[in-house]
BALOBA-1460 file (C-alpha; in Angstrom, 3 decimals):
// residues 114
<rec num="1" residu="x" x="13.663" y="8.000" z="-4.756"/>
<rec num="2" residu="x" x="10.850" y="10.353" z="-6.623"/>
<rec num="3" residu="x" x="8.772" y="12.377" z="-5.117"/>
<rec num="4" residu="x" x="5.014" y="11.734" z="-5.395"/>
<rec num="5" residu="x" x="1.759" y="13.207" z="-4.444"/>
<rec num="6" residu="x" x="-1.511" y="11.363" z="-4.231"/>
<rec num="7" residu="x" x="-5.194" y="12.974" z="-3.664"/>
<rec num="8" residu="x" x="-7.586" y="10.248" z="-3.328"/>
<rec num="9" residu="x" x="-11.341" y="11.009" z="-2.293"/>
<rec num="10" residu="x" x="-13.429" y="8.657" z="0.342"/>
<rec num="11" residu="x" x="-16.992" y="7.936" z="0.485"/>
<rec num="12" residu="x" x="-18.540" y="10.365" z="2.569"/>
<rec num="13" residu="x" x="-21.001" y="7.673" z="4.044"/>
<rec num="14" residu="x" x="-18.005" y="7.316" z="6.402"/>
<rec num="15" residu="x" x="-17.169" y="8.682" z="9.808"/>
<rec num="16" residu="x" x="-14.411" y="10.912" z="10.962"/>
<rec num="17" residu="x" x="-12.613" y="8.225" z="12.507"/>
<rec num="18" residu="x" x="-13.308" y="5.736" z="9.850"/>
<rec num="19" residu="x" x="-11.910" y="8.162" z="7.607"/>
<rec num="20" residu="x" x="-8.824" y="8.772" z="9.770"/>
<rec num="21" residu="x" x="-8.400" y="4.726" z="10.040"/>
<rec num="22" residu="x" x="-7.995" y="4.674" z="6.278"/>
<rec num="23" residu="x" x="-5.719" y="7.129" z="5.678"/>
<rec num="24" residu="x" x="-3.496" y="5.849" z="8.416"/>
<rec num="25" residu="x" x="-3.816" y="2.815" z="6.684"/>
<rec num="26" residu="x" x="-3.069" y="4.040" z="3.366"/>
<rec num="27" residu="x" x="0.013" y="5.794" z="5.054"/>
<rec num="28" residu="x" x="1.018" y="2.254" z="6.547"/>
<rec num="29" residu="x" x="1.430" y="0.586" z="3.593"/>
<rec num="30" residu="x" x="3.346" y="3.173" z="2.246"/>
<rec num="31" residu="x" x="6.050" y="3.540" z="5.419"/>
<rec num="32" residu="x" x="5.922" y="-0.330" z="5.314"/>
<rec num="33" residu="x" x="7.693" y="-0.426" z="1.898"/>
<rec num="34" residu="x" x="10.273" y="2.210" z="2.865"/>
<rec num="35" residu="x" x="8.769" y="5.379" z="1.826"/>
<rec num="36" residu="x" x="8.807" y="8.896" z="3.466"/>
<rec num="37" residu="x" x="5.571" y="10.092" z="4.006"/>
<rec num="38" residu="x" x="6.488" y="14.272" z="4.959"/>
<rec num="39" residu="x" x="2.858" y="15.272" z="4.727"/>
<rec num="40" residu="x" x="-0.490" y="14.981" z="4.988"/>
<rec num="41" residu="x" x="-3.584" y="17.287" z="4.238"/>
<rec num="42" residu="x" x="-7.135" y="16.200" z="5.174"/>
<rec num="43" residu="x" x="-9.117" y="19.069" z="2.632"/>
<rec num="44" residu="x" x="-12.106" y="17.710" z="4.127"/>
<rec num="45" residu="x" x="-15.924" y="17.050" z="2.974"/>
<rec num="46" residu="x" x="-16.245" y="18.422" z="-0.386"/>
<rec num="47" residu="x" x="-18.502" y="18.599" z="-3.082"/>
<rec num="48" residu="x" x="-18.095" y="16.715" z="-6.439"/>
<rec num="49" residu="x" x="-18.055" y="17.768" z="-9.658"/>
<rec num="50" residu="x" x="-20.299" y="15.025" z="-10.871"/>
<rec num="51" residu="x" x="-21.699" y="11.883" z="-9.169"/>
<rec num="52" residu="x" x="-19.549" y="9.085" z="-8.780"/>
<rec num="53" residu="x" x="-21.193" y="5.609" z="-7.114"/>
<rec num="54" residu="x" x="-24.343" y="7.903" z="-6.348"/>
<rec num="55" residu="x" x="-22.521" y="10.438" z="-4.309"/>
<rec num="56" residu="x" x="-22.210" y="14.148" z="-4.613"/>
<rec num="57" residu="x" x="-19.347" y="14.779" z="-2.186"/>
<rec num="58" residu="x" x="-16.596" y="13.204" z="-0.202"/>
<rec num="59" residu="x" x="-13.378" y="13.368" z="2.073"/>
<rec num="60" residu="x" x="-10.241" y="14.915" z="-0.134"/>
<rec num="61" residu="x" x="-7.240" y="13.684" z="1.815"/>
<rec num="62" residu="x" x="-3.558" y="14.568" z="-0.148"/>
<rec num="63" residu="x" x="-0.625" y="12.811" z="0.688"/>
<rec num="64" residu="x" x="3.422" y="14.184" z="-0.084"/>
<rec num="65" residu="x" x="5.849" y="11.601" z="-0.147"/>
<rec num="66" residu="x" x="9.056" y="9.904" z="-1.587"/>
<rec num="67" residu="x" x="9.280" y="6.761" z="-2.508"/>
<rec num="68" residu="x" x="11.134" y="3.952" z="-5.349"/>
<rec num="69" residu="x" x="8.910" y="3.899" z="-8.888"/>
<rec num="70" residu="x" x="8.105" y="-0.020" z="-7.532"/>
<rec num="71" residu="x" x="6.041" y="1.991" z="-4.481"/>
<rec num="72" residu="x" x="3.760" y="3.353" z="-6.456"/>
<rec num="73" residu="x" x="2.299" y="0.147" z="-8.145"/>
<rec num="74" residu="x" x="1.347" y="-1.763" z="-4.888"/>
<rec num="75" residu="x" x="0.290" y="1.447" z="-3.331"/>
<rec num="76" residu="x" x="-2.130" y="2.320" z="-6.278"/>
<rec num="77" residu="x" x="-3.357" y="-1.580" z="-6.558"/>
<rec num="78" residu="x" x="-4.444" y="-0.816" z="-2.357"/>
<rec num="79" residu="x" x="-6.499" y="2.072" z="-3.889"/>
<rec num="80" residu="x" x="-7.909" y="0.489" z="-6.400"/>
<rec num="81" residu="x" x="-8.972" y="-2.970" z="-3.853"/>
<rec num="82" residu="x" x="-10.277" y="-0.739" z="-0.884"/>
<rec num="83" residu="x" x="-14.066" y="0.036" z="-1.480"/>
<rec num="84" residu="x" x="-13.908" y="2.860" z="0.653"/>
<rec num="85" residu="x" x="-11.621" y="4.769" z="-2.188"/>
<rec num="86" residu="x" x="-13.985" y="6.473" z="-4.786"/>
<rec num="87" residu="x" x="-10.764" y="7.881" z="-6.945"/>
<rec num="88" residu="x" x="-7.991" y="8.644" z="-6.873"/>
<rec num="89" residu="x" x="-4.739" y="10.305" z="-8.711"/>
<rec num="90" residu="x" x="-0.890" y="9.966" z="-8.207"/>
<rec num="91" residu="x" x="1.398" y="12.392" z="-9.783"/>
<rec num="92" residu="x" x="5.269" y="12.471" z="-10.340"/>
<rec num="93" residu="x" x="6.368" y="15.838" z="-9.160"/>
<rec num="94" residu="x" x="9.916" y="17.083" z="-11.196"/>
<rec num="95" residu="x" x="12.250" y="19.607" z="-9.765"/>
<rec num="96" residu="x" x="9.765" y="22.888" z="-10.037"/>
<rec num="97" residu="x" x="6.864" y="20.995" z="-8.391"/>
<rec num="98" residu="x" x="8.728" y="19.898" z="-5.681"/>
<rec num="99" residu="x" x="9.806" y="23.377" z="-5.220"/>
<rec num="100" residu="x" x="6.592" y="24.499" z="-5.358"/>
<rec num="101" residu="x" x="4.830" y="22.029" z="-3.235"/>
<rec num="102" residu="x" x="7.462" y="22.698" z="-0.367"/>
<rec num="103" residu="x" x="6.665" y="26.694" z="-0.534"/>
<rec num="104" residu="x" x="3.101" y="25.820" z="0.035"/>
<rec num="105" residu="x" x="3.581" y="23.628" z="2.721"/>
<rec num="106" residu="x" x="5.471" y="26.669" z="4.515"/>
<rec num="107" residu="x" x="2.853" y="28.935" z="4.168"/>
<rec num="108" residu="x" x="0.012" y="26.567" z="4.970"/>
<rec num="109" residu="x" x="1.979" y="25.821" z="8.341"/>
<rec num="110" residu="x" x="2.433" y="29.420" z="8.798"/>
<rec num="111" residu="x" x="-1.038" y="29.912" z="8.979"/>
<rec num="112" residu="x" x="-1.966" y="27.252" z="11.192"/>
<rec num="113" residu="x" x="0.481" y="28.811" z="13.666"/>
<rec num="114" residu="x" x="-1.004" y="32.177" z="13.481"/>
């Protein structure tokens, strides 16, 4: 099993628990074909860089998890069929990233603590 990260954006025309409904979806699907999702960050409303569908901003939401190469397809082809996904991006993350990823994750719980 790799380990993947995924940022995908959501239309801000949305509500908060609209928006929470499709990540826990998206999340679903995932756990449902045996992957490990260890993390989840909501970055919020945000402003785009340039209009997409019409719309200058939307929810960020970035999910860490590990899952088989054959994941990845069927979890991208969900993206791609719900309408409420503007774009999104899947990376691979080697060794380094990994490491890195993990470091932040520590210090962004850290800070939520204090």
């Amino acid at each position: 099993m790799n380990q993947y990260e995924t940022v995908f954006i959501l239309t801000p025309v949305l509500s908060e628990d609209q928006m929470k409904e499709a990540v826990e979806k998206f999340k679903g699907t995932l756990t449902a074909a045996g992957a490990d999702v260890f993390s989840e960050e909501n970055w919020g409303l945000r402003k785009l860089a340039y209009p997409i569908q019409k719309k200058t901003t939307g929810f960020y939401v970035m999910l860490e998890y590990k899952a088989a190469p054959e994941v990845i397809k069927n979890f991208e082809l969900q993206l791609r069929r719900d309408e409420r996904v503007i774009r999104f991006l899947t990376v691979k993350n080697e060794k380094y990233a990994a490491q890195y990823a993990e470091k932040r994750r520590n210090k962004f719980a850290k800070k939520e603590e204090a």
